[in-house]
N, C-alpha and C positions, 0 to 999 in steps of 0.2 A: 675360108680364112687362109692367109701364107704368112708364113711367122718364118723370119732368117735370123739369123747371127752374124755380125760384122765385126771381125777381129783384126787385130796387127798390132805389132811392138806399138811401144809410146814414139809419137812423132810421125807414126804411118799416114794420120789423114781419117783415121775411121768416125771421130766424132765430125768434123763435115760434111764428108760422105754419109752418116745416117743421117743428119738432118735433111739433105737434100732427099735420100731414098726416102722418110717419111712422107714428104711432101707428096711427090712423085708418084708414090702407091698407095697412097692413104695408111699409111701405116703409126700404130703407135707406139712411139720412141720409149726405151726405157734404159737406159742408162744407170749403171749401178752408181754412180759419183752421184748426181741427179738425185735420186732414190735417197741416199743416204740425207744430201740434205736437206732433203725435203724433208724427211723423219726427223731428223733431229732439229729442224726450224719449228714442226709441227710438234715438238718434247711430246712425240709419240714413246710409248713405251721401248719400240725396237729401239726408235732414235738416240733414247739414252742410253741404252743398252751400248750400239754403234761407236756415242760417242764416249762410252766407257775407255771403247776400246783405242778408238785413235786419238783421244786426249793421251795416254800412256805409249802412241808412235805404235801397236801395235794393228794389225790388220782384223779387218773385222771378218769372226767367226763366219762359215756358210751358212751355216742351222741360219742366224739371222739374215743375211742377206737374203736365203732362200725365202723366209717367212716373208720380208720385204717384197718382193717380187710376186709371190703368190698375191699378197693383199692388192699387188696391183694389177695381177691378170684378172682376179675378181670383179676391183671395181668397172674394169674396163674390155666388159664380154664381148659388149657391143660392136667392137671394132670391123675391121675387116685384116686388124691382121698385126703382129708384134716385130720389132725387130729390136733385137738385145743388141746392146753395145758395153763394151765391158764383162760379160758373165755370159756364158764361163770360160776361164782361163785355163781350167783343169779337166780333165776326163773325170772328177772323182764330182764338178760342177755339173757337168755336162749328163753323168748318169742323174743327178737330185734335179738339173731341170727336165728333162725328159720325161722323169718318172710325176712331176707338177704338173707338166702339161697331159701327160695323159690321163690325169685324176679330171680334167675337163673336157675330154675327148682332143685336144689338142697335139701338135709335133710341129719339130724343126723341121722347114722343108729343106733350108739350103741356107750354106752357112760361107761364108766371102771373106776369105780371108787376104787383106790388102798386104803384097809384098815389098818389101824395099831393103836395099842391104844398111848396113847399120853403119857406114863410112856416112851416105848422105841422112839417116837420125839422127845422126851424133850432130849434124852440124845445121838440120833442121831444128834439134832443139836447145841447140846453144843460141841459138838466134831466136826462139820463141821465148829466154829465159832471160835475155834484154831486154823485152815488149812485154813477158809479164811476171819478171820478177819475181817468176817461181824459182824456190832454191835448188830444188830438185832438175831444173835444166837448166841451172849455171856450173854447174861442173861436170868435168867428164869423165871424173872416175866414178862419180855416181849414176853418170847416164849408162855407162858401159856394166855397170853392177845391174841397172834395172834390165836393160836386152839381154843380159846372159841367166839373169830368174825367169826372165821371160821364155828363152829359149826351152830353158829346163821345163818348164812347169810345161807348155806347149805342145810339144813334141806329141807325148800322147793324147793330147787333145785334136789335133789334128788327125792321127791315128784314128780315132774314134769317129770323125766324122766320114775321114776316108771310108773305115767298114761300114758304115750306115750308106755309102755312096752319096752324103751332103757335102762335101767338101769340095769348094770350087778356090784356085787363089788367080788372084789378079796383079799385074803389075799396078804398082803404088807407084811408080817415079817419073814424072813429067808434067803437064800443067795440067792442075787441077779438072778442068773441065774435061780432060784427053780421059782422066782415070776416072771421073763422073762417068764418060762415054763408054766405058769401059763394063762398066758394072752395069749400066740399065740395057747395053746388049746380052749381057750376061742372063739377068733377070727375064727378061723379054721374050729371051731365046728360051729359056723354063718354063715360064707362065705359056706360051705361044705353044710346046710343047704338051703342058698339061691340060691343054685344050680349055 
């Protein structure tokens, strides 16, 4: 099984990048946004729980998130292989998945973090918040509030993967398919490795 982690600021590219790496490696996508509404369409227990939390604008607990996630490595042993998107953002995420994944004999093997300076996010998601209308990428004081929570919460996230030696970052900035190319050498060059 190879389970990674794909992370980057909002606006980096990480959610079409994992759908493409799904494909690609047969892997199964799990996405914390995804996850959420999936629970709470399916008024699972967690889901209203979830939606406790961000009907009142605030962020949902880990305890749940993390139970979310579990339920869905369960239903889905069979795989040949997980890749998170969204979770976790934290080192304090990143110990509670570790410690999940080894209750199944599982681990992160390598975790891709897509880079991009925040002059082109900003104006990546000012143009994505024309097209969809999200509030949250129509302004830029609020985009520039979310890259600098980002940064913070981060930092030792990254840390953490560094000392596990998971931590690989990639250029995020030029067309699409160049930073596609980018990551399946990356991967390739790993798997081709671990023989």
């Amino acid at each position: 099984m190879f389970n990674i982690v794909i992370f980057g600021k909002p606006g980096s590219g990480k959610g079409t990048q994992a759908d493409f790496l799904k494909d690609k490696y047969d892997l199964y996508h799990i996405s914390t946004g995804d996850l959420f509404r999936k629970n709470i369409l399916n008024k699972t227990n967690l889901g209203i729980e979830a939606k406790s939390f961000l009907d009142n604008g605030d962020l949902v607990p880990d305890i749940v998130t993390i139970k979310m996630l579990e339920n869905e490595v369960t239903e889905n042993k069979g795989v040949k292989g997980f890749i998170f998107d969204g979770f976790p953002r934290t080192s304090y995420q990143a110990e509670k998945l570790d410690a999940l994944l080894t209750k199944y004999s599982l681990n992160i093997h390598l975790t891709i973090a897509l880079d991009v300076d925040n002059e082109t996010l900003i104006e990546r998601l000012l143009n994505r918040g024309k097209s969809s209308g999200r509030a949250d990428d129509q302004s830029e004081d609020k985009i520039n509030k979310r890259l600098r929570e980002y940064d913070k919460k981060t930092k030792p996230l990254i840390e953490f993967y560094t000392k596990q030696n998971k931590y690989k970052s990639i250029n995020g900035i030029g067309e699409m398919d160049d930073i596609t190319a980018r990551i399946v050498n990356l991967l390739d060059n790993y798997l081709n490795d671990r023989g």
